[in-house]
C-alpha positions, 0 to 999 in steps of 0.5 A: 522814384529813387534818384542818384543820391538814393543809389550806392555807386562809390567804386562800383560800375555803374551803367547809365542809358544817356539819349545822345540821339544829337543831329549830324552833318557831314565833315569839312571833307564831305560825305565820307569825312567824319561826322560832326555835331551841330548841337551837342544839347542832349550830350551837356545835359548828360554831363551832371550825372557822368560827373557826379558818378565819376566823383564817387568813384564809380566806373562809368558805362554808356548807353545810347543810340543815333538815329534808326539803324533798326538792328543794322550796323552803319557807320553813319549813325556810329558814336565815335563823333559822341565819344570824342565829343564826350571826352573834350567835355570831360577832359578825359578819354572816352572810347567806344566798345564796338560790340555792344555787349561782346567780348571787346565790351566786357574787356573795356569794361573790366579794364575800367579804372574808377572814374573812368568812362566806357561809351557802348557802340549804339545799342541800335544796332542790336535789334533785341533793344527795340524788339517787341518781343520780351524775351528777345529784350529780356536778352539783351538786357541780361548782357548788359546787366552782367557789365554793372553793379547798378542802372541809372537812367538818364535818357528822358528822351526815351523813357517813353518807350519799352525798350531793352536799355531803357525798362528791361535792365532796370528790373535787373539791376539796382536802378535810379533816375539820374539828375536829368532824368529826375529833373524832367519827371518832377518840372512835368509832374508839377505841370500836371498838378498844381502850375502857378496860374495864369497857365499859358500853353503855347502849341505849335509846329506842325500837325494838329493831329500830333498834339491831339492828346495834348490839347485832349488833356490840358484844355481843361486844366490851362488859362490860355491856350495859344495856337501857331505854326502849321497846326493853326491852319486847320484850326483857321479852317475849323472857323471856316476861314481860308488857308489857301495852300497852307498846311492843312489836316482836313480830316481833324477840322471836326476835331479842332470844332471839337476842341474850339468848343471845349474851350469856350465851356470851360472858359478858356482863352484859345488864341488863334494867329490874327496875321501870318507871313505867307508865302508863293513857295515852300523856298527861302527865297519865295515872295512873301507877305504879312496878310490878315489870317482870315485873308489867305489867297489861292495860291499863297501859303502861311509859313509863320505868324505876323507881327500882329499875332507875335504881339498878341501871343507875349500880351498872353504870356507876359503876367503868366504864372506857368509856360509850357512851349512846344513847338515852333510859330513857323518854319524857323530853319529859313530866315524869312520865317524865323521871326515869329519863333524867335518873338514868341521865344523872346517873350517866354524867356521875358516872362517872370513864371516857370517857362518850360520848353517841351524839348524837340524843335522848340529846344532846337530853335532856341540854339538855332536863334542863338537865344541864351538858354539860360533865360528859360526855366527847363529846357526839356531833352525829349520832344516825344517823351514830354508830349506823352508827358502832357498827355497824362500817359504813363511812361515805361521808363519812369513806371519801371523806376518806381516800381524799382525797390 
């Protein structure tokens, strides 16, 4: 695909679909105070393309969503709070068109100096972006073509979708992937094709059923396999052990036996929990206990992995060649169950081989444990996107840049 480099944008306008898809919570004030950002993660990993556009001169228009308005306007999910984020970053002004793609948007546009850096309301709140409809998309996408000379996209956190800013425009316009973009599709197709071995896939969060076509694809390509958070409880149960209230997924026990003997034929190490944190309640505050896995009692639930299972899964990631983390060992928001995340993530970051963290809560854990990202090899900006990734699928937004001439 062509990346930023293979695109003329010196003095043109250039329109970028960034993902500033960022969590929010209330201001100082409440509710009705101004939104601030707890992690500005997907905002910085932006900032290399903005900045390289705005040195050659170019006229920068955004792209981007919050959250799920579904085609309704909301003040909540509005993104001044990016905007103004943005513009400390950049040490330049960046305002926000209301309109989208109206008449105040064509305006702000054109009064664009070079350099200069335009935000466009949330495209959400259009609801031809999202719509499964081509035409409809088709639409909206023509609106945003007539803004800019040219189309880069940036935001990996959506290329898995076919969506107007994301696939639609880029058949209109002169179209590349901009650094993040470019940067994420060539660490995950190298994890698909040739990874430096050991290959050490570390699973966890949690649902098995959200991992399903993950394992489905890398069972037969990895070294080790190993399995925590939520997931391992229905791969426990699979081995005919006892969860007691833990997280579950009865319906895919068949499945995961499935799984448990594909790795054995294909010789691969599939790594279990040997000891989970368990706990009376789903509450910071709950009693807890470090138990056997193989020793959950009625009552109890596992919210983490124990220390045993922490030292077991960093002997397995301690000589690998290739990492690969996606999801967190336990409910790393509370405290009481934040310590096997932050081992099994201190051990990653140990390790001499590429580590790739798959974007989503795993990327969030890392700022919320206050690890240094710069210990890992590629922080991923797309939870979603690099799960799809991982399962051989084809991403729309990556697809249409290829096809791009």
């Amino acid at each position: 695909m062509k990346s930023l480099d293979d695109l003329e944008v010196a003095g043109r306008t250039v329109l970028v679909r960034a993902d500033f898809n960022v969590p929010l919570a209330d201001g100082p004030d409440g509710p009705d105070d101004t939104k601030v950002i707890t992690d500005d993660g997907r905002i910085r990993a932006a900032l290399p393309t903005i900045r390289f556009l705005r040195d050659q001169g170019a006229r920068v228009v955004l792209v981007a969503h919050l959250g799920r308005p579904k085609g309704v306007v909301s003040d909540a999910l509005g993104l001044q709070p990016i905007a103004d984020r943005l513009s400390e970053l950049l040490d330049t002004d960046v305002e926000v068109a209301a309109d989208i793609t109206g008449p105040q948007a064509r305006a702000m546009v054109d009064a664009l100096e070079p350099g200069g850096v335009l935000l466009l309301e949330n495209i959400r709140f259009d609801a031809r972006e999202t719509s499964k409809d081509p035409a409809e998309r088709g639409e909206l996408a023509a609106e945003l073509a007539a803004l800019a000379d040219a189309f880069v996209s940036d935001g990996f956190g959506v290329v898995h979708r076919e969506q107007a800013s994301v696939t639609d425009v880029a058949r209109l316009l002169p179209a590349a992937a901009g650094r993040l973009v470019h940067r994420e599709a060539t660490v995950f197709t190298g994890l698909l094709a040739n990874p430096a071995r050991p290959y050490v896939v570390v699973l966890g969060g949690s649902k098995v059923s959200d991992k399903l076509g993950v394992i489905g694809n890398l069972i037969g390509r990895v070294d080790r396999l190993l399995i925590g958070g939520g997931m391992a409880f229905t791969f426990l149960a699979a081995q005919g052990h006892d969860v007691g209230e833990s997280l579950l997924e009865a319906d895919q026990i068949d499945v995961v036996r499935g799984f448990l003997d594909q790795a054995l034929a294909a010789g691969v190490e599939l790594v279990l929990p040997v000891d989970v944190v368990v706990a009376d309640a789903f509450a910071a505050d709950a009693r807890t206990s470090i138990v056997p896995a193989s020793g959950i009692e009625a009552g109890w639930r596992g919210l983490d992995i124990g220390p045993q299972t922490v030292a077991l899964f960093a002997s397995k990631i301690a000589d690998a060649g290739t990492v690969v983390w996606n999801g967190p060992m336990g409910v790393f928001e509370m405290v009481p169950f934040a310590a096997g995340t932050r081992g099994v993530a201190e051990a990653i970051a140990a390790c001499g081989g590429l580590t790739v963290v798959g974007g989503g809560d795993s990327a969030a854990a890392i700022r919320l444990l206050g690890l240094d990202e710069a210990d890992f090899g590629h922080i991923s900006t797309g939870g979603g996107a690099s799960l799809e990734f991982l399962e051989g699928k084809d991403l729309p937004g990556l697809t249409v840049l290829e096809e791009s001439t």
